[in-house]
C-alpha positions, 0 to 999 in steps of 0.5 A: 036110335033111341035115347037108352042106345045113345046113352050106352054109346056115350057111357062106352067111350067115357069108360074106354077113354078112362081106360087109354083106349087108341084112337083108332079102337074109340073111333072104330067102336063109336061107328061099329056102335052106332051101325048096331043101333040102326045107323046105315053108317059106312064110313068114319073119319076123325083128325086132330092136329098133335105135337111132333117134332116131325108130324103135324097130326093124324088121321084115324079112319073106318070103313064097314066094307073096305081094309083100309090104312086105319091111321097116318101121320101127314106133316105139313099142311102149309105148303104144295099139295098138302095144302091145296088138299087142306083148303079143299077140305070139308074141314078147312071149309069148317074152320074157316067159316067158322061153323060147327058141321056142313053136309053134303047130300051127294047122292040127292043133288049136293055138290061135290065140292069137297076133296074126295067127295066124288071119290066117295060118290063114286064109290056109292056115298049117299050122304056126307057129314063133317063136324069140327070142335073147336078147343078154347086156348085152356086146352090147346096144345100147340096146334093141337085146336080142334077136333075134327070128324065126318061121317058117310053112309051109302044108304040109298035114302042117305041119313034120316034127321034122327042120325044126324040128332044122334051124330051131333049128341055123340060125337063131342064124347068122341072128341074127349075120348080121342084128345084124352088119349092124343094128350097122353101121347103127347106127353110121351113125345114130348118127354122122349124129345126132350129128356131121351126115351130112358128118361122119358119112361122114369119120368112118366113112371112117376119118379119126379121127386127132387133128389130121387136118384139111382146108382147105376153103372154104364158106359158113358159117351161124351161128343162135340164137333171138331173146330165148331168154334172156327166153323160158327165164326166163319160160316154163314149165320144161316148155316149154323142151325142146319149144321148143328141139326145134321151132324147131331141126327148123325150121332143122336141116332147112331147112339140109338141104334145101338140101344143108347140114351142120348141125355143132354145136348149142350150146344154142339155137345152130346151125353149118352148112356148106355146099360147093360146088366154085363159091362162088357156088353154096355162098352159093344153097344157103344163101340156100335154106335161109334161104328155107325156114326163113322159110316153116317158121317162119311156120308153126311160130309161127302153130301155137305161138300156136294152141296158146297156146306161146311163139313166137319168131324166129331170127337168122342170120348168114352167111358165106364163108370158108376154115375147117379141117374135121377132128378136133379135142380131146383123145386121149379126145374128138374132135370133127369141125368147123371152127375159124378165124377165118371160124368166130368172124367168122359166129358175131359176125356172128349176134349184131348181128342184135339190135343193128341189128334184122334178122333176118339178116345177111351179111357183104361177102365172103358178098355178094360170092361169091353170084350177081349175080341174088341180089344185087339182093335185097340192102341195106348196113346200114352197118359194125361193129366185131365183138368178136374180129374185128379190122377193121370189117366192111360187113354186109347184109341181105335187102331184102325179107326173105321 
């Protein structure tokens, strides 16, 4: 390959990295690149380690002849087969040793010592490369460390010394290619974990300024378990987390499936919204979501009480209002929710549920925003003081609660 191929192939992945190419479209660009060039390339494969509360990183992968899957998510690598496959791995062997490349000429005597290599002999690889890029601490990101990439090619001579002077030129400008848009996804993740996806979009759209608030009306839910405090007290300490985390992937996601923003999660508590142009149709969203947790709930306890675990219920509170949604706090610690009084009215709201016994309750101004078919389904529980909440307020509940 000459030097005016390799610098266009370099200029290419800075500019598509600027751009917020995918990883997949850069890795398949730099290895369609390279055959064009004259490399006899056949295969391409890169992987980096991200920060996801459930995957531990992806692959992207490209083949000139075959459709294969070009990208996957694999979790844990730390445990069974996953990781008797890691520690065969050409990139353990990298890592581990702590050296930059390592190749295996399998069609010319190598061992096949590597995992999946005989499957690739087989298939009519000739030749194997794989490279690792280390990041300094400066630029990692959890377990995001390194880059990893290997390349195949089915050439009967395997690859000329020219090929790999080429791949050792060029694939550190896919590595910075890859991890500036793994870096990208990761904020996008990190930001919809943490703040809910709403959120997550004002925040990476830019509104980060103290104070940048906007008045917007929706039905609000306000939720917590059912006798935590006796239940925290009773159980085993290890159970605690497990609970929490069970019963709060009932809600969170009931609350998403029906077009809700979970907010804030505070302690055994959840605050969501949901918008609509039309409140009645904000109030059926979270009538939905109300539905589905009851059905996810049914199903979580008889499991729990399977398994011998504590069980509980969830008491709901829901609510119709205008609320200020933005950044709120400090110069050092902002946080994205709403705050008003409809926020303090649903929270107080979810707390009468022990009192009248009900597992939910909706206040007159919920009731009265939602459609009139859903209405029928609903009955007055009689009016109550709500502390902090200046008037009495008329509540109501599901007839028939489902």
């Amino acid at each position: 390959m000459q030097d005016n191929d390799i610098a266009e192939i370099a200029a290419w992945l800075t500019q598509r990295g600027l751009k917020g190419a995918t990883e997949i479209e850069l890795l398949t660009g730099f290895c369609e690149a390279c055959r064009h060039s004259g490399m006899q390339l056949n295969r391409g494969m890169a992987l980096m380690d991200t920060l996801h509360p459930v995957y531990e990183g992806r692959v992207f992968r490209w083949d000139s002849t075959e459709v294969i899957e070009p990208v996957f998510e694999y979790g844990a690598t730390n445990e069974g087969i996953s990781a008797e496959n890691w520690q065969r791995s050409s990139f353990y062997y990298l890592q581990a040793n702590g050296v930059p490349e390592v190749r295996r000429s399998i069609g010319f005597g190598d061992p096949t010592d590597f995992y999946t290599l005989d499957v690739l002999k087989e298939a009519g690889v000739t030749d194997f490369i794989a490279f690792a890029h280390p990041f300094e601490k400066a630029g990692t990101i959890g377990d995001m460390d390194c880059f990893f990439a290997h390349f195949a090619t089915a050439d009967k001579d395997g690859f000329r010394d020219d090929d790999i002077a080429t791949l050792r030129r060029l694939v550190p400008a896919l590595a910075l290619a890859i991890k500036c848009t793994a870096l990208g996804r990761i904020a996008r993740t990190i930001a919809e974990v943490y703040l809910g996806e709403d959120a997550a979009q004002h925040v990476l759209g830019g509104k980060i300024t103290r104070g940048k608030t906007e008045r917007i009306s929706a039905a609000l839910w306000f939720s917590d378990l059912a006798n935590y405090t006796r239940i925290s007290d009773t159980a085993e300490p290890d159970e605690i987390i497990p609970m929490l985390n069970d019963y709060a992937d009932a809600v969170i996601s009931s609350i998403h499936e029906a077009g809700g923003n979970v907010l804030k999660l505070i302690g055994d508590g959840t605050l969501a919204i949901f918008k609509a142009p039309d409140q009645a149709d904000a109030c059926a969203a979270a009538l939905k979501a109300e539905s589905l947790l009851r059905h996810r709930l049914r199903n979580l306890n008889a499991q729990r009480q399977i398994e011998g675990r504590p069980v509980t219920e969830i008491y709901l509170g829901l609510h119709i209002g205008e609320v200020f949604y933005g950044n709120i706090g400090s110069q050092d610690r902002l946080d994205f929710t709403v705050i008003g009084p409809a926020v303090n009215e649903v929270s107080r709201i979810a707390s009468m549920c022990h009192s009248v016994d009900r597992d939910i309750l909706m206040s007159s101004n919920f009731v009265a925003a939602a459609q009139v078919s859903q209405r029928n389904d609903l009955v007055s529980v009689g009016r109550y003081a709500l502390r902090g909440v200046k008037r009495a307020q008329e509540l109501f509940t599901l007839m028939h609660p489902a």
